[in-house]
C-alpha positions as CSV (number, residue, x, y, z in Angstrom):
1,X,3.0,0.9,20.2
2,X,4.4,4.5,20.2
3,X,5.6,4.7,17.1
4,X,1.8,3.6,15.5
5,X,0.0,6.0,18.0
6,X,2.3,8.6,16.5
7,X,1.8,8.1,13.0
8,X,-2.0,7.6,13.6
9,X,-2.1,11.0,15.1
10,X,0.2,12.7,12.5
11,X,-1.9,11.3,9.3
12,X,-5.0,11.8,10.8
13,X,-7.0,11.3,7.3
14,X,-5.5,8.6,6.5
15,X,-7.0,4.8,6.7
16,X,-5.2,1.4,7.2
17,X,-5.0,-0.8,4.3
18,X,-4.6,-4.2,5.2
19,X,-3.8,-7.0,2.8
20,X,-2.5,-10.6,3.6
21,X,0.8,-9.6,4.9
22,X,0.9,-6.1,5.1
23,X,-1.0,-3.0,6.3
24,X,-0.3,0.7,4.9
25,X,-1.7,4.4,5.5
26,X,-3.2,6.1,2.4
27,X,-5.5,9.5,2.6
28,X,-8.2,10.0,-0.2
29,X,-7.3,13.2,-2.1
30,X,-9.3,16.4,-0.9
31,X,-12.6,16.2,-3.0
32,X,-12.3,11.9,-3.7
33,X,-13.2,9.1,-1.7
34,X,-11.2,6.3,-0.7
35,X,-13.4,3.2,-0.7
36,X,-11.7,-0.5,0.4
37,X,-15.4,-2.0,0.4
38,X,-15.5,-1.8,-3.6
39,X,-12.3,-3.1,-3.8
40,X,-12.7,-6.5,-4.2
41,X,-15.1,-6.0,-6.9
42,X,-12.0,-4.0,-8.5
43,X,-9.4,-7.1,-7.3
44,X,-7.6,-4.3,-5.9
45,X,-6.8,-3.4,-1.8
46,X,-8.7,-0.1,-2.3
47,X,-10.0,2.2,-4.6
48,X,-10.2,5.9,-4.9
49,X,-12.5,8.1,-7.2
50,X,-14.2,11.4,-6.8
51,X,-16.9,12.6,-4.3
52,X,-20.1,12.8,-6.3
53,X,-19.6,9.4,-8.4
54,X,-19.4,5.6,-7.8
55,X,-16.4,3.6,-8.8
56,X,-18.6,2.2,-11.3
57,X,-19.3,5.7,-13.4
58,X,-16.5,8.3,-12.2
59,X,-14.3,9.3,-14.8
60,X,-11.1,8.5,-13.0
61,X,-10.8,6.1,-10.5
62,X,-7.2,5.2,-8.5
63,X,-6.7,1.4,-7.9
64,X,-4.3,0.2,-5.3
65,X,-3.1,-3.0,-5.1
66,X,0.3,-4.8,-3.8
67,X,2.4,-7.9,-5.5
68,X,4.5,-9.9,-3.1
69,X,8.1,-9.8,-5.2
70,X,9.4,-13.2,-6.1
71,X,6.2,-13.5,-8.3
72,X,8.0,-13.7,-11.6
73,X,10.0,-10.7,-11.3
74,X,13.1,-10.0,-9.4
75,X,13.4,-6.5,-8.4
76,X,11.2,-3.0,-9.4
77,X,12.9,-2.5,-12.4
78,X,12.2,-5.9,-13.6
79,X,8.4,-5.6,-12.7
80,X,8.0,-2.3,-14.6
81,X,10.0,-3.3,-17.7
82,X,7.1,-6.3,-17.5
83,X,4.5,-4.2,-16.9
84,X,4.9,-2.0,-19.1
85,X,6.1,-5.2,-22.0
86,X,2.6,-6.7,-20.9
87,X,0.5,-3.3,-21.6
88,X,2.3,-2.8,-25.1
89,X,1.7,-6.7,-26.2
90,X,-2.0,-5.9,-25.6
91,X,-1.9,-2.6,-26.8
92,X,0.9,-2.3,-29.9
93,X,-0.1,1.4,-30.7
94,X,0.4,2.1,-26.7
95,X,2.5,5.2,-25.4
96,X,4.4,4.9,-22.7
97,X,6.3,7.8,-20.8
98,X,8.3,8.0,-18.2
99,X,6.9,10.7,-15.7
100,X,8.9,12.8,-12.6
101,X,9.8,11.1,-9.6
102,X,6.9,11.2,-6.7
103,X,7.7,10.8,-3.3
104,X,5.8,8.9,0.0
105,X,5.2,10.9,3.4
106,X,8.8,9.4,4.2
107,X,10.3,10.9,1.1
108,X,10.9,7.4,-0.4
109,X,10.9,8.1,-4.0
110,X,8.3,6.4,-6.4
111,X,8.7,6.1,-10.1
112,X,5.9,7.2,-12.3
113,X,4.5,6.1,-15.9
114,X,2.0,7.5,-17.9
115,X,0.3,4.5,-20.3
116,X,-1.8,6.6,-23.2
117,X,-2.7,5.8,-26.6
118,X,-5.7,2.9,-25.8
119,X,-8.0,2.4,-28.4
120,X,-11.0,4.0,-26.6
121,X,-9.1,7.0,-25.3
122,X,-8.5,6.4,-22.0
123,X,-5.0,6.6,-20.0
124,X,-3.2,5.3,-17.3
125,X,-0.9,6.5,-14.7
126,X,1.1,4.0,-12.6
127,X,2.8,4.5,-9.9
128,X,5.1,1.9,-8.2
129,X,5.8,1.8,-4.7
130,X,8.8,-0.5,-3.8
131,X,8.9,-2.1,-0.2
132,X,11.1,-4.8,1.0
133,X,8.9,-8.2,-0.1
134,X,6.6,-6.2,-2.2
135,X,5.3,-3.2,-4.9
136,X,2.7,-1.0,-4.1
137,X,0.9,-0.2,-7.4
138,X,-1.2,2.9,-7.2
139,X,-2.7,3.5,-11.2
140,X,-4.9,6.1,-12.2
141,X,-7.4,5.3,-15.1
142,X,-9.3,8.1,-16.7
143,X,-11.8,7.6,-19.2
144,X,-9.8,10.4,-21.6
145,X,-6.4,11.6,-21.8
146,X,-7.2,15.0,-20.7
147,X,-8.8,13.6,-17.6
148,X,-5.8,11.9,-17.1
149,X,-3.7,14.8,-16.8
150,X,-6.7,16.8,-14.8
151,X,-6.4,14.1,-12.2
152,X,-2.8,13.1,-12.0
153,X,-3.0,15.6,-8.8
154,X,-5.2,13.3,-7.1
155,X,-2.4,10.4,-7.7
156,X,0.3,12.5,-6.6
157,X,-2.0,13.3,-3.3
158,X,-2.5,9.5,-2.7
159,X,1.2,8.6,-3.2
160,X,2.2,11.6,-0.9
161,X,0.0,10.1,2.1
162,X,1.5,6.6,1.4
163,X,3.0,5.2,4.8
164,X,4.1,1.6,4.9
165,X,3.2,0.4,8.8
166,X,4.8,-3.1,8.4
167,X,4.1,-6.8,7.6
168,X,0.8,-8.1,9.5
169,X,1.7,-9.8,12.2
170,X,5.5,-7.8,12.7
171,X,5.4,-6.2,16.2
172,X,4.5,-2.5,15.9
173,X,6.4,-1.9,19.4
């Protein structure tokens, strides 16, 4: 019970994102809004986008959402190789790029792609969280590439706050 009073108190910003299994920490960049009652409307465990808009009209908005592993992939670089196999079969003209390492609260270190090159001009960022039984995927879609780039702070931010609590139902003692 310490140990979640403690990081309660230490990320003080910060909301609990529960899913079937799992719960997590994640703050809402300075100037965006992190919104879990849209996100089943997004089929995502939360979704972040900037103070002044709605999920349905901001330019950017972050999407976080969590696969269990054993779901057709075997580790993270298997899920990312599909992942980004699966966005180029839809989109053959696609860029992707490999972007710097981020890192969580903890210092765990989180890959980063950048996904450019869509028909309509809009980007993607992914981030890709790797826990024990699952990946946390934290993507950033912008309406343009330069908005992309504008707002890949706000990613960083979120994937900075990141703090994995446990399975749902573990003992937080």
């Amino acid at each position: 019970m310490f140990f979640l009073l403690f990081t309660a108190a230490s990320n003080l910003r910060a909301e609990m994102v529960q899913g079937d299994g799992y719960s997590f920490f994640m703050s809402a960049p300075v100037g965006w809004v992190l919104d879990k009652n849209m996100a089943s409307d997004a089929e995502a465990d939360a979704v972040l986008y900037p103070q002044g808009t709605t999920y349905q009209n901001a330019p950017s908005v972050l999407y976080v959402s969590v696969v269990e592993k054993g779901g057709g992939f075997k580790d993270l670089k298997d899920f990312i190789r599909q992942d980004s196999a699966s966005a180029l079969q839809q989109n053959p003209k696609l860029q992707v790029q490999s972007g710097p390492l981020l890192q969580t609260r903890l210092k765990k270190s989180v890959p980063l792609f950048l996904y450019t090159g869509y028909k309509d001009g809009s980007g993607e960022a992914v981030a890709y969280i790797e826990e024990e039984d699952m990946v946390v995927v934290v993507t950033l879609t912008s309406s343009t590439g330069q908005i992309l780039h504008e707002d890949l702070p706000a990613l960083q931010a979120a994937v900075e706050s990141y703090e994995f609590i446990g399975k749902s139902g573990e003992d937080l003692d």
